[in-house]
DRENKEKE-571927 format. One record per atom (N, C-alpha, C): x, y, z. Coordinates in steps of 0.05 Angstrom, whole numbers, plus 32768, in hexadecimal, padded with zeros to 4 digits. Atoms other than C-alpha are relative to their C-alpha. Layout:
DRENKEKE-571927
XYZ...
This chain:
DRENKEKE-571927
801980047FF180E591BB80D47FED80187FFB80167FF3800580A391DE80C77FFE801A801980017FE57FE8809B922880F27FEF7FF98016800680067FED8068920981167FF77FE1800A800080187FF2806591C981417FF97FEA7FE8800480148014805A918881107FE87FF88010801380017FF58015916A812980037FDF7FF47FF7801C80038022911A81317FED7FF28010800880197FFA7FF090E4813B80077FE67FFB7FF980178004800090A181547FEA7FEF8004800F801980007FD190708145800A7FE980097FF5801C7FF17FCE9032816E7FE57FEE7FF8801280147FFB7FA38FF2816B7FFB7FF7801F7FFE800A7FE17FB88FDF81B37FE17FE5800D800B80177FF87F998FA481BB800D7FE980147FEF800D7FFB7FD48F7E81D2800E7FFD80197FF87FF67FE87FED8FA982077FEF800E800F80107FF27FE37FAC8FC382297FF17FE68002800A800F7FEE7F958F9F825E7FE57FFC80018012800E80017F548FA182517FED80037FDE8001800980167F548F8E820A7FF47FDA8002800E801F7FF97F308F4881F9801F7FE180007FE8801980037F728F2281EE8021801980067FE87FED7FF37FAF8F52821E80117FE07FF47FE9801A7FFD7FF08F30821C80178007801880027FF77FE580108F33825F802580127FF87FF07FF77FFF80578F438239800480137FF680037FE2800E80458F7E82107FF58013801980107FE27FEB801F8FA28250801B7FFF80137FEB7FF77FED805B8F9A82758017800C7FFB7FE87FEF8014808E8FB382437FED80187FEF800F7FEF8009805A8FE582307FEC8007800D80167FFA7FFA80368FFA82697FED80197FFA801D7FE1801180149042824980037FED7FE7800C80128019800E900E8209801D80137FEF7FF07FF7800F8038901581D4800180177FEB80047FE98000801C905281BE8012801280027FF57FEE7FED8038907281F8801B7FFD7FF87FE3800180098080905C81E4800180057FE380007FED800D8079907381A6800180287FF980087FEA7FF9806490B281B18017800C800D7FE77FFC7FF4809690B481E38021800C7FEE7FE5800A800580CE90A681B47FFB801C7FE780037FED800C80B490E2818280038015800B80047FE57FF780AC911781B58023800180087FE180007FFF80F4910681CD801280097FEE7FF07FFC800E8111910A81967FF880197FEC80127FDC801080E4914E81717FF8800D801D80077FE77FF880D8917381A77FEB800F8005801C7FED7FFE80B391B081B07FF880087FDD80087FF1801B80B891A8815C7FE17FE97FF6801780127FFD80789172816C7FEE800B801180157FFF7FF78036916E81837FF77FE380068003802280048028911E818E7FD980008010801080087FEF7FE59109819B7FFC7FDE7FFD7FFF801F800F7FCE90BA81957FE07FFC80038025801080037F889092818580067FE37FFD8000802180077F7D904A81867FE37FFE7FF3801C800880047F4B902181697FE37FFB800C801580027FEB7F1C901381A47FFE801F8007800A7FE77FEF7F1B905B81B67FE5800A7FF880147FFD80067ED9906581917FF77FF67FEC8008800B80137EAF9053815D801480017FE27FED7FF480167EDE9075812D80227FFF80017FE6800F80007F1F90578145800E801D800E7FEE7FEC7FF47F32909F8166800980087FEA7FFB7FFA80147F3290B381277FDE801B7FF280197FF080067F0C90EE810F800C80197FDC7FF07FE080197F09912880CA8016800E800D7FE67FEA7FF57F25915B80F5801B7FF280087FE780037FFC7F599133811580127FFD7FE17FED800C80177F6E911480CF800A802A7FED7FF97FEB80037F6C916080B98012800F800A7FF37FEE7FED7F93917980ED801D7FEB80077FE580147FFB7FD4914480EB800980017FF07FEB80068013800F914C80C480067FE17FFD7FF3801D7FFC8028910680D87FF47FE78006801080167FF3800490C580E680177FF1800B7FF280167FFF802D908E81087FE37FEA7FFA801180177FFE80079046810480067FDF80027FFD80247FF3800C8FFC81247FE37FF38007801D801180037FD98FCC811C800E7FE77FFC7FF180147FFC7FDF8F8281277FEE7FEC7FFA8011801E80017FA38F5381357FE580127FFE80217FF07FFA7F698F8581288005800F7FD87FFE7FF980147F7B8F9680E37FDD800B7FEC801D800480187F338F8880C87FEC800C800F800B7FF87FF27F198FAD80FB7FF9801880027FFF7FE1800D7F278FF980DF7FEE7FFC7FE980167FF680187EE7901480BF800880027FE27FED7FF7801A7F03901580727FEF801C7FFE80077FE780097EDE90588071801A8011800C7FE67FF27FEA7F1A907280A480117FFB7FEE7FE7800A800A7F4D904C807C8001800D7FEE7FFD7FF280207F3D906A80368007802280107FF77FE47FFB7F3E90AC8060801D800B800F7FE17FFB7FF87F8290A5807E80167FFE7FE77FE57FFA80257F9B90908035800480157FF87FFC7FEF80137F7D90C780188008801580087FF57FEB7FEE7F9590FC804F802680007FFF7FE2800480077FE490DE80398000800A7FE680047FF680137FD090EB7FEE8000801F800D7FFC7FE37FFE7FC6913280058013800F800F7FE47FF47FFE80049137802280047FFB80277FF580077FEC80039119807180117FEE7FF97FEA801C8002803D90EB807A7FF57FE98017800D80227FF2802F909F809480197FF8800A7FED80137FF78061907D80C47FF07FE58005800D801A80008048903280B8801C7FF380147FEB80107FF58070900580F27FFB7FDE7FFA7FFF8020800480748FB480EE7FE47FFB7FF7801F800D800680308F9380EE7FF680107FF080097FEE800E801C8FCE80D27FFD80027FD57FF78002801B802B8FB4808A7FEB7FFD7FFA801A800A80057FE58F95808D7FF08013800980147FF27FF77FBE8FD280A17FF8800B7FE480107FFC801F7F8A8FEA806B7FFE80137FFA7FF47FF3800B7FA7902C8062802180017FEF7FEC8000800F7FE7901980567FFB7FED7FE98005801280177FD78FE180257FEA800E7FED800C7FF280197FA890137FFD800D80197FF67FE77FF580157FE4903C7FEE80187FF57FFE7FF18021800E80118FFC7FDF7FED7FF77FE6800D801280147FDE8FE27FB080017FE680017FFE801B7FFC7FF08FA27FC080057FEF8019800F80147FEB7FE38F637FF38019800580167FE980067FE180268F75802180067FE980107FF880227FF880308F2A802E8024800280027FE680067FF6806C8F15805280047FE4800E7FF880147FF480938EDF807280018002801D7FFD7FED7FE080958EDF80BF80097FE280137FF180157FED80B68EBA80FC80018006801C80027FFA7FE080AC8EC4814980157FEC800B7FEC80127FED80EF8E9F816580148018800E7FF77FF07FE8810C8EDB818E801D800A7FF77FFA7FFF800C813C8EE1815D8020801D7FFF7FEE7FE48007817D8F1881477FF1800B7FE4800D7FED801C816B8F4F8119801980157FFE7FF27FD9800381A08F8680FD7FED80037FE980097FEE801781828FB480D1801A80147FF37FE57FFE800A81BB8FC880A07FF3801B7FFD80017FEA800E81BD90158088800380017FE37FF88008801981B79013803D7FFD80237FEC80037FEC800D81AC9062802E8010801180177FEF7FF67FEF81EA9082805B7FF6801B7FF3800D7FE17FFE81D090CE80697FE280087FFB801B7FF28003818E90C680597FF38007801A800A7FF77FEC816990EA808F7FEC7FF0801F800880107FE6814690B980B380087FF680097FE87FFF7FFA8187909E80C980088019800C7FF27FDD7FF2819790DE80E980067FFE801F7FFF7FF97FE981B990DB812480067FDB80147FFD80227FFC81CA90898120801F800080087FE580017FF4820D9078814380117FE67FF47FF48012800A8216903C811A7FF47FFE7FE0800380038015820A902680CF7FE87FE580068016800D800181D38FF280ED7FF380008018800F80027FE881A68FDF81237FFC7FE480078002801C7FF981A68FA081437FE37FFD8018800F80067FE4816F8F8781727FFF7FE180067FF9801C7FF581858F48819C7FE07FEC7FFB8018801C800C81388F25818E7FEC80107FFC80147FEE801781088F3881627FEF7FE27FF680158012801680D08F168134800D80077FE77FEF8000801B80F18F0880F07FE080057FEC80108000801E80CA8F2080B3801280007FE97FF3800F801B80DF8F0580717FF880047FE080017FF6802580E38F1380217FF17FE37FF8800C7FE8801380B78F137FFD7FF68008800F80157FF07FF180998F5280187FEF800C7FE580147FF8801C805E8F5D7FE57FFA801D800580057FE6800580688FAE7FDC800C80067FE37FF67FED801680728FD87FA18023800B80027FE67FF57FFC80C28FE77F9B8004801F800C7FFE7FE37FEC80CF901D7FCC800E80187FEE7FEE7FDF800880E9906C7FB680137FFA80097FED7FFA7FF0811490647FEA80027FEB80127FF9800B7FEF8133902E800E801A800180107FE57FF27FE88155903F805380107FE8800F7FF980127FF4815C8FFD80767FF97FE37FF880048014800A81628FB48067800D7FEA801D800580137FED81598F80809E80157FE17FFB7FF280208003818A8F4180A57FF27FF4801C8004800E7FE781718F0C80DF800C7FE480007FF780187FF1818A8ED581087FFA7FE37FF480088020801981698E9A80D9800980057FE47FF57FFD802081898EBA80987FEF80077FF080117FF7800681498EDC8088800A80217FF07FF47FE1800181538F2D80647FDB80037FFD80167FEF800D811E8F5A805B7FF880217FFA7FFF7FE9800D81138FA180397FED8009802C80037FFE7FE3810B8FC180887FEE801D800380057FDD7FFB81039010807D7FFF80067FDD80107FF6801980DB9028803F7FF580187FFA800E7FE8800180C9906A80287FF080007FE080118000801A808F90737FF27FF48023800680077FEB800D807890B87FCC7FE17FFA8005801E80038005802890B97FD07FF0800F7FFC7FFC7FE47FFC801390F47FB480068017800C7FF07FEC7FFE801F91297FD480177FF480217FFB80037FE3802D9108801780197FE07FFA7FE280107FFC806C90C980297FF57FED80168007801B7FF180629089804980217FF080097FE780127FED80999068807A7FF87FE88006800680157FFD809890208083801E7FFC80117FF0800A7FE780C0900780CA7FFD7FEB8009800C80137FF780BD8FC580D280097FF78026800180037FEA80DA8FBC811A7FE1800B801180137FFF7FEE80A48FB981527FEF7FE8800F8006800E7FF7808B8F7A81677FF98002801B800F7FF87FE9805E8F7D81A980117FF280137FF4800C7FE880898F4F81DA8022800280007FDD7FF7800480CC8F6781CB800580217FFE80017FE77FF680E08FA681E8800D80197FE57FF17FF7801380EB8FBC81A37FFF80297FFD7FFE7FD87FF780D3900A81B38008800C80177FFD7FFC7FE580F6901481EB80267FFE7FF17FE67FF5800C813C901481B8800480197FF77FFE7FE0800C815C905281B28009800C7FEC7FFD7FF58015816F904A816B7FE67FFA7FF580187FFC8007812D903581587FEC80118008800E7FE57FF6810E907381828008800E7FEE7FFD7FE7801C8135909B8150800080017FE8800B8005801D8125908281147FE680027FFE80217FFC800080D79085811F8001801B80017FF07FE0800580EC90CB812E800180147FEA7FF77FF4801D811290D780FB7FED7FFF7FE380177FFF801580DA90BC80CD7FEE800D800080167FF1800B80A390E580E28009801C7FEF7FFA7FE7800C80CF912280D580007FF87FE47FF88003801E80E6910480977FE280037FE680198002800C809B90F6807E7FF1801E7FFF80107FE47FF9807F913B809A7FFA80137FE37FF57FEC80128069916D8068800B801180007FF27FF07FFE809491A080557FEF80198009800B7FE67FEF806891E080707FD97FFD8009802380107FFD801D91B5808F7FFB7FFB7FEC8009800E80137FF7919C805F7FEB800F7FE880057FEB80187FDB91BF80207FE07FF47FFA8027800680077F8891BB800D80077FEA7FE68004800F801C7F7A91857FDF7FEB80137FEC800A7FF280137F6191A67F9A7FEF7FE67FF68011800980137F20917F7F807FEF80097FE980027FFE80147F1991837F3B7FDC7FF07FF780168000800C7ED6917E7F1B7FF77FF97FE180077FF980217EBF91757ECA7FFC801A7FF880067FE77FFC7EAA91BD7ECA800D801280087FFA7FE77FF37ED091E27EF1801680077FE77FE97FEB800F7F0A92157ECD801D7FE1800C7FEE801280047F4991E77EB98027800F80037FE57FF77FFD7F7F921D7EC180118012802080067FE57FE37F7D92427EFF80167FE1801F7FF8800C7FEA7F9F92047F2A80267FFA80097FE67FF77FFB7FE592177F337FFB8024800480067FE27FFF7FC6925C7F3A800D800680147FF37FFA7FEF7FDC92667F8080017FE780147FFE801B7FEE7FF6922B7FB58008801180187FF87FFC7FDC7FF192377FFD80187FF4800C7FED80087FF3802492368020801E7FF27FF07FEA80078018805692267FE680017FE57FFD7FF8802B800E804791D87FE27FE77FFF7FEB801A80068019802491C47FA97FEC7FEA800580177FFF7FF47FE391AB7FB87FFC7FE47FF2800C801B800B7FC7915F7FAA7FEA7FFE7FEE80177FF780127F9591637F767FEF7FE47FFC8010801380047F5F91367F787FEE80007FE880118010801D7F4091197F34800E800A7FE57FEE800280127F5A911E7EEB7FEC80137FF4800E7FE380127F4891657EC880087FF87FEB7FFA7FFA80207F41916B7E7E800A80177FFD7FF47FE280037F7591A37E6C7FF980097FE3800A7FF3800F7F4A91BD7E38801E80207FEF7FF97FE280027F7692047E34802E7FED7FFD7FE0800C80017FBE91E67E148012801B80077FE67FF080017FFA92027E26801180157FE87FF380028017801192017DE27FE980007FE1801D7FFB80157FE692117D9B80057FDD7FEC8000801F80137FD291C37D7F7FF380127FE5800A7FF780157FC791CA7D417FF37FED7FEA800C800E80057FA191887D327FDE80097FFC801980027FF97F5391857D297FF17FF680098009801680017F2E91617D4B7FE58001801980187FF27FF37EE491657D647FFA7FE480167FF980117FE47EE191437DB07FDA7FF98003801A800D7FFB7E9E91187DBD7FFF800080237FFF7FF97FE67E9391397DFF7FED7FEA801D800A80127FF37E6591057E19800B7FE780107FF3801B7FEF7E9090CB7E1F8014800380137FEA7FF57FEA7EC590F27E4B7FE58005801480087FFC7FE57E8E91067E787FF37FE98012800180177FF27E7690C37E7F800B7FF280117FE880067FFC7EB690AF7E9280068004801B7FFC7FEF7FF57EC390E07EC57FE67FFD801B80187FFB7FEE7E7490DE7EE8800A7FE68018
């Protein structure tokens, strides 16, 4: 864990479970009366400590979703759940929560969340799935014994007596790292717990959560959200993104890295200055690279 405190926002949509949202639902505010947020949140500080800071934002909290530069500057961790408001996050926010994982915050994406328009712009693709609301069994099998987000699991799966089934195909990019794999009660599977590389920063995909099933309020699913922000966190805060220019000097960027992480580099430098002596000839038509590039 990092020397000082990890700095963890949980993004909420909360539409579902506040009451004075345009469409409440009377079984999410009662199994979530501080919103599900709040149990979230909950279930991180429990389990990190004084090695957290948690704050949360929803979408209604302002024009900007409770979402601001500085905060996105100032968070190692995002969590995020979104459900029926998807289309409702400014894509100026969205590209800036992607590009704040590129530079090395980590993303805990939970259920619904598959369809939110940061995580699907570092998926690249439509995150389409199968789905089923019948109240259902769910184990989630362990399929990477020791990997860390597992930490502290008392069994090799997780069962939750009724759940919403989601179903294969799940339209993502093949995971780095797959932790958990989903069996349910209709004979459904589905890839459950996903970890993706994104430059410098790591993306968790949790599919448990469903709004009317007391699904955050389990105490192995408290510690696996947990366990994921740690797991996602960067290794010592988060390192300056380096923007690269046409112009600027091409060797100088491994010069020195703060804080010993190596730094996200934004745009594609021409390394003019080889490593190594070529010994080809060959005279470079400087125009059409900078066209390229503008």
């Amino acid at each position: 864990m990092a020397s000082s405190p990890l700095r963890v926002t949980v993004w909420h949509e909360y539409r579902h479970d506040n009451p004075d949202s345009e469409h409440p639902n009377a079984t999410a505010m009662e199994l979530y009366p501080d919103g599900m947020h709040g149990a979230i949140k909950s279930a991180i500080e429990e389990h990190l400590g004084s090695d957290v800071v948690v704050t949360t934002a929803t979408l209604d909290q302002d024009d900007d979703h409770g979402l601001s530069d500085e905060l996105l500057a100032n968070t190692d961790v995002m969590t995020w759940w979104g459900h029926m408001a998807h289309d409702k996050v400014k894509d100026e926010w969205a590209q800036k929560v992607a590009q704040r994982v590129r530079e090395g915050m980590g993303l805990v994406v939970l259920h619904s969340g598959h369809y939110a328009k940061p995580f699907k712009l570092l998926m690249g693709t439509n995150c389409h799935l199968k789905w089923r609301e019948a109240g259902e069994k769910e184990r989630l099998w362990v399929l990477s014994p020791g990997h860390p987000i597992t930490a502290g699991m008392t069994k090799d799966y997780i069962e939750l007596e009724h759940t919403e089934m989601y179903g294969e195909h799940f339209d993502i990019p093949d995971p780095d790292e797959l932790v958990f794999t989903s069996w349910f009660e209709g004979g459904e599977v589905f890839r459950s717990g996903c970890v993706w590389k994104r430059g410098a920063g790591k993306v968790f995909y949790f599919r448990p959560g469903h709004e009317t099933f007391p699904i955050y309020h389990n105490a192995e699913v408290r510690r696996v959200i947990a366990n994921g922000v740690k797991y996602v966190a960067p290794p010592e805060g988060l390192a300056k993104p380096i923007t690269v220019t046409w112009d600027e000097p091409q060797r100088d960027l491994g010069a020195e890295v703060p804080g010993g992480v190596v730094p996200y580099r934004e745009g594609s430098p021409c390394i003019k200055e080889s490593l190594s002596p070529i010994e080809a000839e060959h005279e470079v038509d400087e125009s059409l690279h900078k066209q390229a590039n503008e």
